[in-house]
C-alpha positions as CSV (number, residue, x, y, z in Angstrom):
1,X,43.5,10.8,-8.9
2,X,42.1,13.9,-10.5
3,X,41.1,11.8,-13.6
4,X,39.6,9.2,-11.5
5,X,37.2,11.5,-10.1
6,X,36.5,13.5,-13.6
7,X,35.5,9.7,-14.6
8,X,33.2,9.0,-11.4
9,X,32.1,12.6,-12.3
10,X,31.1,11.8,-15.6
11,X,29.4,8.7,-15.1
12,X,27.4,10.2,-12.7
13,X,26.2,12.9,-14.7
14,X,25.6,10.3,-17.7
15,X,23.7,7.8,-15.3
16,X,21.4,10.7,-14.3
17,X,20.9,13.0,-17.4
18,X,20.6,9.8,-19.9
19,X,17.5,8.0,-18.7
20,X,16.0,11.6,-17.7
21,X,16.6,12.3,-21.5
22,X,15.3,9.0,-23.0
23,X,12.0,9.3,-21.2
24,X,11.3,12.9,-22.1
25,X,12.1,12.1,-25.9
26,X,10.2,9.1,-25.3
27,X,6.9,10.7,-23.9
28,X,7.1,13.0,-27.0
29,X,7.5,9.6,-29.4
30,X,5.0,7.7,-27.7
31,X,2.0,9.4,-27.4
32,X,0.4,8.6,-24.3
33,X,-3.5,8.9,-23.0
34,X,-4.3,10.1,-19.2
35,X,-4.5,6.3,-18.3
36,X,-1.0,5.2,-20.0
37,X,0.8,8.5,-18.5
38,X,-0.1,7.6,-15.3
39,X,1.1,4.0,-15.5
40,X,4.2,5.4,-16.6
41,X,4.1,7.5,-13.4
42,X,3.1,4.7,-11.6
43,X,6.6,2.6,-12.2
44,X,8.6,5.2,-11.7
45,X,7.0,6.3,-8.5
46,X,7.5,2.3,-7.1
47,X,11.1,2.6,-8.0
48,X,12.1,4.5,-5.8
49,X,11.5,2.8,-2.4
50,X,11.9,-0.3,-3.8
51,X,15.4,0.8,-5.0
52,X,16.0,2.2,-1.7
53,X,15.0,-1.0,0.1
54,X,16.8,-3.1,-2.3
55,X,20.5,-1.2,-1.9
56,X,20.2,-1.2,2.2
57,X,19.7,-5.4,1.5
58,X,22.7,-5.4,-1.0
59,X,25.1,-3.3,1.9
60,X,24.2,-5.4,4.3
61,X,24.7,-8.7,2.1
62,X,27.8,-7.7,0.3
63,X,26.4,-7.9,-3.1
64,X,27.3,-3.8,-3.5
65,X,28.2,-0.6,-2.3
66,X,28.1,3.1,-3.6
67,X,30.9,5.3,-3.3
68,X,28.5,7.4,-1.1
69,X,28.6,11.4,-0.4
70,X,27.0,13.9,1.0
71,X,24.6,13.7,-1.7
72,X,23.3,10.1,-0.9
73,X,20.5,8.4,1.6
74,X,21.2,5.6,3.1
75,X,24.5,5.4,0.9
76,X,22.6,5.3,-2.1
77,X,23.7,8.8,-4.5
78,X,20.7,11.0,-4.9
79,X,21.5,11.4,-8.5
80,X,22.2,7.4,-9.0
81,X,18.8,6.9,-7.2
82,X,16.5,8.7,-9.4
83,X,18.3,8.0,-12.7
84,X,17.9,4.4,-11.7
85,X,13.9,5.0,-10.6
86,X,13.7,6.9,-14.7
87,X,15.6,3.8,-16.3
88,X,14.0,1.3,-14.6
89,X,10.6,2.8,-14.3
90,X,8.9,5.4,-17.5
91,X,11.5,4.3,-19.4
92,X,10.9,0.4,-19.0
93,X,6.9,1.6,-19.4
94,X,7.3,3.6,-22.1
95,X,9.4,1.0,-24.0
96,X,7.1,-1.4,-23.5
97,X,5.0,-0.5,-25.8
98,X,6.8,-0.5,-28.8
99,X,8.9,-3.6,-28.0
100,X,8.1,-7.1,-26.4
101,X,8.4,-6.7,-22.2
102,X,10.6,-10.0,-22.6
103,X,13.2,-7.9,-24.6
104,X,13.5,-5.1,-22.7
105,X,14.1,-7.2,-19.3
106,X,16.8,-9.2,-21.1
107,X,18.4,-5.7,-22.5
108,X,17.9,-4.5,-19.1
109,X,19.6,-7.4,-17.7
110,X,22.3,-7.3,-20.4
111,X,23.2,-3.4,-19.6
112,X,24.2,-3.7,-16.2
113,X,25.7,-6.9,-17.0
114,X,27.7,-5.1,-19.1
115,X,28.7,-1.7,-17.4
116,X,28.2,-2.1,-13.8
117,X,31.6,-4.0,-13.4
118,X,33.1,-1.3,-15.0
119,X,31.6,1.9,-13.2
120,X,34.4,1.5,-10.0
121,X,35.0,2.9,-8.4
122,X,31.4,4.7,-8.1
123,X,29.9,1.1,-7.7
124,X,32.1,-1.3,-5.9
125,X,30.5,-5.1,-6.6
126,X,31.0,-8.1,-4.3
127,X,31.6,-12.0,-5.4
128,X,27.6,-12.5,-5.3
129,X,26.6,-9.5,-7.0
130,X,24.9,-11.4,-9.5
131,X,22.4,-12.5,-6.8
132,X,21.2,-8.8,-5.7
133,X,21.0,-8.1,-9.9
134,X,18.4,-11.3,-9.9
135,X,16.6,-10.2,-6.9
136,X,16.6,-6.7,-8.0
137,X,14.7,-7.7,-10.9
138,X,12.2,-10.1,-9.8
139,X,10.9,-7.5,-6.7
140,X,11.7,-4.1,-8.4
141,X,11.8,-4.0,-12.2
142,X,9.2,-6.5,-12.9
143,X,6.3,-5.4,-10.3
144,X,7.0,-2.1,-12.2
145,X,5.8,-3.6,-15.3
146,X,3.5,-5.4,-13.9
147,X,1.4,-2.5,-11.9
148,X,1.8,0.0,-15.1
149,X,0.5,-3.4,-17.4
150,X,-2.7,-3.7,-15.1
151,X,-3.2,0.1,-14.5
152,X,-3.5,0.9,-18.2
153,X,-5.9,-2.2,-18.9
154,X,-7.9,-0.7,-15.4
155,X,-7.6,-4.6,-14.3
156,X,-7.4,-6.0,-10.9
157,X,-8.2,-3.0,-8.6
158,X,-7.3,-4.7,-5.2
159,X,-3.5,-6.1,-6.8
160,X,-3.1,-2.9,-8.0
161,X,-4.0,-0.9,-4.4
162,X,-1.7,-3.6,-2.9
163,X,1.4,-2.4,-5.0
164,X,0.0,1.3,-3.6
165,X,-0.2,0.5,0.1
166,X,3.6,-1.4,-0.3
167,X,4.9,1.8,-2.6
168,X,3.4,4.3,0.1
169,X,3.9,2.1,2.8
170,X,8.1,2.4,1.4
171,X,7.6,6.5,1.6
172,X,6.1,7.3,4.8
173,X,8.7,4.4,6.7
174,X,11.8,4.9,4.5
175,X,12.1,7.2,1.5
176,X,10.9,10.5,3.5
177,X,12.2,10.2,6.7
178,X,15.6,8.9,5.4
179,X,15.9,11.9,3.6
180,X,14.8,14.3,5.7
181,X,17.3,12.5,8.0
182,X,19.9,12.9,5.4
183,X,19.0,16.0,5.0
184,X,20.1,16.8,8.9
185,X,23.4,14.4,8.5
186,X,22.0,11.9,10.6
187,X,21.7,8.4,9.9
188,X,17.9,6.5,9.9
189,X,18.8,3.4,10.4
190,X,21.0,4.2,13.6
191,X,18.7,6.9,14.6
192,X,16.0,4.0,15.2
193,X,18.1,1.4,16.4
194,X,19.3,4.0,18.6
195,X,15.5,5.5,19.7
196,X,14.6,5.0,23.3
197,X,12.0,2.1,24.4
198,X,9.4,5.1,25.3
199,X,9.6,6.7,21.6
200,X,9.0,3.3,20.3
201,X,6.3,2.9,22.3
202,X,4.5,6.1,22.0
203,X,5.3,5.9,17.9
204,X,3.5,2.3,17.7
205,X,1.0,3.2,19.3
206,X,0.2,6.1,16.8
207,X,1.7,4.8,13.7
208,X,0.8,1.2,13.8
209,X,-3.3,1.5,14.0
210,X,-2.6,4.7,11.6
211,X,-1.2,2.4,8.9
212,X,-3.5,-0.2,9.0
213,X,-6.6,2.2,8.9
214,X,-4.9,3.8,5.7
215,X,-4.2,0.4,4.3
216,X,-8.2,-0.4,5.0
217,X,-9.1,2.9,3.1
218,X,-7.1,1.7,0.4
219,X,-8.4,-1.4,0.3
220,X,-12.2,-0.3,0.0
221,X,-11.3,2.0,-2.7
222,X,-10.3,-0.9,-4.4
223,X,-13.0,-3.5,-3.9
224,X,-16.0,-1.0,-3.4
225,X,-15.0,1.6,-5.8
226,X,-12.9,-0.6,-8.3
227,X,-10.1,2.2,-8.3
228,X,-7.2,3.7,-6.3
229,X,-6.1,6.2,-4.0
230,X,-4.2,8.0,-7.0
231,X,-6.3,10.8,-7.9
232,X,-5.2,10.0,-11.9
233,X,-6.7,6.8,-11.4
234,X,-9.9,6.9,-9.2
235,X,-12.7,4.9,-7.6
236,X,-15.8,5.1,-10.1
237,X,-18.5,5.7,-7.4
238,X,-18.3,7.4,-4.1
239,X,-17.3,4.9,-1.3
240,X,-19.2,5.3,1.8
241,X,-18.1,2.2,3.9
242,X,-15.4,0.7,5.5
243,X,-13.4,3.9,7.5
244,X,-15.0,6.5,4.9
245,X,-18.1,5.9,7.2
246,X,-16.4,7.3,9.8
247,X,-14.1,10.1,8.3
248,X,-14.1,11.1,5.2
249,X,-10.4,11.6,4.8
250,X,-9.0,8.7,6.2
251,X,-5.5,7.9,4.4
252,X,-4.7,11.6,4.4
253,X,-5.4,11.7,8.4
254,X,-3.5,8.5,8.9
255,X,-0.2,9.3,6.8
256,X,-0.1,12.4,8.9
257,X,-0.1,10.9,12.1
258,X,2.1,8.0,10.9
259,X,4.0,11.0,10.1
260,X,4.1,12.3,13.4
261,X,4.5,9.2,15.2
262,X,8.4,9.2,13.2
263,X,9.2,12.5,13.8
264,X,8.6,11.5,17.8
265,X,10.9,8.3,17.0
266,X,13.3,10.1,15.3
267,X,13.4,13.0,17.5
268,X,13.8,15.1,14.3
269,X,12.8,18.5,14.6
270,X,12.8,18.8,10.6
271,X,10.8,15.7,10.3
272,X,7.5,18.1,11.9
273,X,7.7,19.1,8.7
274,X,6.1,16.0,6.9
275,X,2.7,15.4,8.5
276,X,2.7,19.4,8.0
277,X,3.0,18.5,4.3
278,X,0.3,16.2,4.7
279,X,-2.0,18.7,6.4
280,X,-1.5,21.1,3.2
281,X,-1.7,18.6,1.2
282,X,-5.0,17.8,1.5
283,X,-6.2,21.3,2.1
284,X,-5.7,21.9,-1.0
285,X,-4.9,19.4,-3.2
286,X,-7.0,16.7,-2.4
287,X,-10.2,18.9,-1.8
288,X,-9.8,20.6,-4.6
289,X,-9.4,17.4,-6.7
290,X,-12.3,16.0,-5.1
291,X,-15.2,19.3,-5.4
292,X,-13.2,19.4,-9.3
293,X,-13.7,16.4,-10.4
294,X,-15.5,13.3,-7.9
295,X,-18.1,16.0,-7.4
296,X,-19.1,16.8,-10.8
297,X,-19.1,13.4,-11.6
298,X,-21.2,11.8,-9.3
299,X,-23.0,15.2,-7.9
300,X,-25.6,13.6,-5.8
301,X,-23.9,10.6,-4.1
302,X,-21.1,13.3,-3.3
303,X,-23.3,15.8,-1.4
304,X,-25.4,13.4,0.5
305,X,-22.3,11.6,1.6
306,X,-20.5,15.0,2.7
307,X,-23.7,16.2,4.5
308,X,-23.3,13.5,6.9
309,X,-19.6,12.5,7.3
310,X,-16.4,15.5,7.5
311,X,-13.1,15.6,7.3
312,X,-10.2,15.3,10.2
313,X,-13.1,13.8,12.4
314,X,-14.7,11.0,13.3
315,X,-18.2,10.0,13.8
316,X,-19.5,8.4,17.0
317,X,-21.6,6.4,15.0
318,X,-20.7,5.3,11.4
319,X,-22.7,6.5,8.1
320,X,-24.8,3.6,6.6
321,X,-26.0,4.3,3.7
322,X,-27.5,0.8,3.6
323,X,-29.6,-1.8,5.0
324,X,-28.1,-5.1,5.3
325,X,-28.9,-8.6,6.5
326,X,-26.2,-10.6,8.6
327,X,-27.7,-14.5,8.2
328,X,-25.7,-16.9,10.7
329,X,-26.4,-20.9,9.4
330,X,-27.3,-22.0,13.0
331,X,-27.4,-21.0,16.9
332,X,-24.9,-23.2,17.7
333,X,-21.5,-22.1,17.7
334,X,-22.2,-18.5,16.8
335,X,-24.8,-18.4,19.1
336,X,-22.9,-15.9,21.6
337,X,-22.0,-13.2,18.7
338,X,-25.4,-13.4,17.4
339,X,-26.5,-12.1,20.7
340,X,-23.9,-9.6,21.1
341,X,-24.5,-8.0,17.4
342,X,-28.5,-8.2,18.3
343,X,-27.6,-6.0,21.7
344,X,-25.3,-3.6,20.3
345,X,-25.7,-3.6,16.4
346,X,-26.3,0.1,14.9
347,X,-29.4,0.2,12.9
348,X,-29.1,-0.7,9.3
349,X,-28.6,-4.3,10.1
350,X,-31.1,-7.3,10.5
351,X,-30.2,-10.9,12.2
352,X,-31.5,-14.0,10.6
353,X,-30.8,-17.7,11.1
354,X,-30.4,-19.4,8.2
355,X,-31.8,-23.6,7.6
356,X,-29.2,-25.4,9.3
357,X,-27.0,-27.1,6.8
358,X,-25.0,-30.5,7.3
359,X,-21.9,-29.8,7.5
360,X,-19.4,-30.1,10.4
361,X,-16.7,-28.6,8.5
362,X,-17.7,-25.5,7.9
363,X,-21.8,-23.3,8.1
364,X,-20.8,-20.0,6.6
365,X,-22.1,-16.1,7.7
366,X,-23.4,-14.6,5.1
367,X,-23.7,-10.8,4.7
368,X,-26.3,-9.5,2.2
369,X,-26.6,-5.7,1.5
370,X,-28.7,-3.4,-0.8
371,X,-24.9,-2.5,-2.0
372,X,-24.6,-5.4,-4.1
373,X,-20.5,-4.2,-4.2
374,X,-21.0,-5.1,0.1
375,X,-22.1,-8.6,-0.3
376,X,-19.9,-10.8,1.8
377,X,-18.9,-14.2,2.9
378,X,-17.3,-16.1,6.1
379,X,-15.0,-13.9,8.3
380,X,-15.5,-11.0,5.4
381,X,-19.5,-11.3,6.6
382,X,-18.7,-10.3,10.5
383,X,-16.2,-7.9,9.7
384,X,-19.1,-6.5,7.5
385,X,-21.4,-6.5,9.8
386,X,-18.6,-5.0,12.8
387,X,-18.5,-2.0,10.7
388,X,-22.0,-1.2,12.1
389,X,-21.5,-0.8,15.2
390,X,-18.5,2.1,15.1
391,X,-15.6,2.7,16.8
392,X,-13.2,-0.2,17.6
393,X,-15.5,-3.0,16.7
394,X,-15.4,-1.0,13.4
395,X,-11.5,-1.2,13.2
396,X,-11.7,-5.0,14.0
397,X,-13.7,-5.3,11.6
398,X,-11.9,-3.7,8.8
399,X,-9.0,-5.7,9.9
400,X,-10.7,-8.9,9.4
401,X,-11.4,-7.8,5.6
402,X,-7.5,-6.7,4.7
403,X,-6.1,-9.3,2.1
404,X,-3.8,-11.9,4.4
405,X,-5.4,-11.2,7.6
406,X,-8.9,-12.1,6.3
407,X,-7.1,-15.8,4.6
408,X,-5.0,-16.3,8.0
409,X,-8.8,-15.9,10.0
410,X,-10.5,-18.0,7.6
411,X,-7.7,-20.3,7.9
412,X,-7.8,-20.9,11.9
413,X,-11.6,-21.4,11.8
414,X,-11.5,-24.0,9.1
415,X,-8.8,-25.9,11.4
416,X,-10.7,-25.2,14.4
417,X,-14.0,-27.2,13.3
418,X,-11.3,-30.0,11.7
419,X,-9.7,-30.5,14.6
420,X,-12.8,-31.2,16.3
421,X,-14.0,-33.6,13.6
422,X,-10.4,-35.6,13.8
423,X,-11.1,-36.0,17.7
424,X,-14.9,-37.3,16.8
425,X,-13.2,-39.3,14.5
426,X,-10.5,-40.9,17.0
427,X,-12.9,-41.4,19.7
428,X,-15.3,-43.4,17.7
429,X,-12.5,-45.5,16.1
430,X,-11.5,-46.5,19.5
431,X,-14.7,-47.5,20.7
């Protein structure tokens, strides 16, 4: 028995203290710039929701189980966890550019084909194991790659934010709480199946518009500023629209109050502790970062924006920076918006009607700014033009723009004009 757990011991050690090892000799063998280092980070720092994620699906499926501890969250061993997130995550990065991606999967692949049958009883597989190892490297290893491949070419801004918003999306709703959690010897999965109706409620109603308004920030980093919300891998101009119109400090605000909103489901009196975090956080790293180095760079756009829009608090009326031009194709269908926008739109924003085009599938609203980087289309257009007017409209309309919702809206209107069509279509066939 003793020698059993001397083994388990061992392999725990070896499993933590061998990728740590590799990467560090490997980030002193391959030479890295800023860029590269912070793809590196980049994988690693996806790993470890992802991994999280992946071993509560593999518990509940069968396809594996931890001998867990004291030391574990959510059954997953602490020291397991993070050797994984270094082997599967720098290490994978930093190999990668020395050896074909290809061969380092299939080695990947190969090694814990290899050892993880014979690490029990610290990992204890089931029949289908094999299935948990594929989908473990389709949605965990490979989007790895993939975000540190496209963050060192600085390619594909929005794809990359979208790994972000799913990576801090895993932290704020599972890796922080769980631990924190853990940290108290309670469980996070029961403690929320076990929360009260009026906690969920009073949580969603925080959290939920919290996440998507941090999501939207994100998002206009990404197709306004062509960066990020990592500070090692920023937007290259200042970004003035979308919810920085409003606050300047959007994401930070939100993730505290999703913050909050958990430690209210949770109950959690250690869990206060993370939207405190959050607070500090951006008191002083995030402003520093920001008068350091987005305010030396781009001096002027910097201090007219922060004349006009703070931090912590939002405007009653959005800062436009811009004049625009919201041109519907006819007064037809759109006719009752048009009016609306004309009665309440902010200034900043002219109404035209475009030539009326023939087409009963589809007239398109076109947005047109003096921010060439604003132009929009369709559904993007309106949601544009929402943002305005300030305040909820506002939040519709950066909803409208998120990737998904904006295809699903553009989706129904396309079907709403074709279903009228086939009914035209029907009725003159029959007579």
């Amino acid at each position: 028995m003793a020698d059993a757990e001397h083994i388990v011991a061992a392999a725990r050690v070896a499993l933590l203290l061998g990728p740590a090892v590799a990467t560090m000799l490997l980030l002193i063998v391959v030479r890295s710039t800023p860029r590269q280092a912070t793809a590196a980070m980049l994988a690693g720092l996806w790993q470890l929701p992802a991994l999280l994620l992946l071993n509560l699906v593999a518990q509940r499926l069968g396809w594996w189980r931890f001998q867990a501890d004291d030391a574990s969250v959510l059954g997953l061993p602490i020291d397991l966890w993070i050797g994984w997130a270094l082997w599967w995550g720098p290490l994978a990065v930093l190999l990668s550019r020395k050896l074909p991606t290809l061969l380092i999967l299939t080695a990947m692949v190969i090694a814990d084909i290899v050892f993880m049958p014979r690490l029990a009883p610290l990992v204890v597989l089931g029949e289908y194991w094999w299935i948990g190892e594929i989908v473990a490297v389709l949605l965990v290893l490979v989007p790895a790659l993939v975000l540190a491949r496209l963050t060192e070419a600085d390619r594909h801004p929005v794809l990359r934010t979208c790994f972000h918003a799913l990576a801090w999306g895993g932290y704020m709703l599972l890796v922080l709480p769980a631990c924190v959690l853990a940290w108290e010897g309670r469980d996070y999965i029961g403690t929320l199946t076990n929360a009260s109706p009026l906690r969920w409620t009073i949580a969603l109603i925080i959290g939920l518009p919290s996440l998507l308004i941090g999501w939207a920030a994100a998002h206009e980093f990404a197709l306004v500023g062509r960066g990020t919300p990592v500070p090692y891998d920023p937007p290259k101009r200042v970004v003035t629209s979308g919810p920085y119109a409003s606050i300047a400090n959007p994401m930070q605000l939100t993730s505290a109050l999703v913050m909050a909103a958990l430690a209210i489901l949770t109950a959690s009196a250690a869990a206060w502790l993370l939207p405190a975090m959050f607070l500090i956080f951006d008191s002083v790293f995030a402003s520093w970062y920001n008068r350091v180095h987005i305010a030396l760079a781009m001096p002027e756009d910097w201090a007219r924006y922060r004349a006009e829009v703070r931090d912590w608090r939002f405007r009653a009326r959005p800062y436009i920076s811009r004049t625009a031009t919201l041109r519907f194709p006819d007064s037809g269908r759109d006719s009752r918006a048009l009016a609306w926008l004309m009665r309440h739109v902010a200034d900043g924003l002219k109404i035209e009607m475009a030539p009326s085009r023939p087409s009963v599938l589809r007239q398109r609203i076109v947005y047109v700014s003096s921010d060439p980087d604003l132009d929009a289309v369709g559904i993007a257009a309106f949601g544009r033009a929402l943002e305005h007017l300030g305040g909820i409209p506002a939040f519709i309309g950066w909803m409208m723009r998120l990737p998904g919702a904006n295809h699903l809206v553009e989706l129904v209107t396309f079907l709403v004009p074709l279903r009228r069509l086939n009914t035209r279509l029907a009725l003159w066939s029959r007579s």
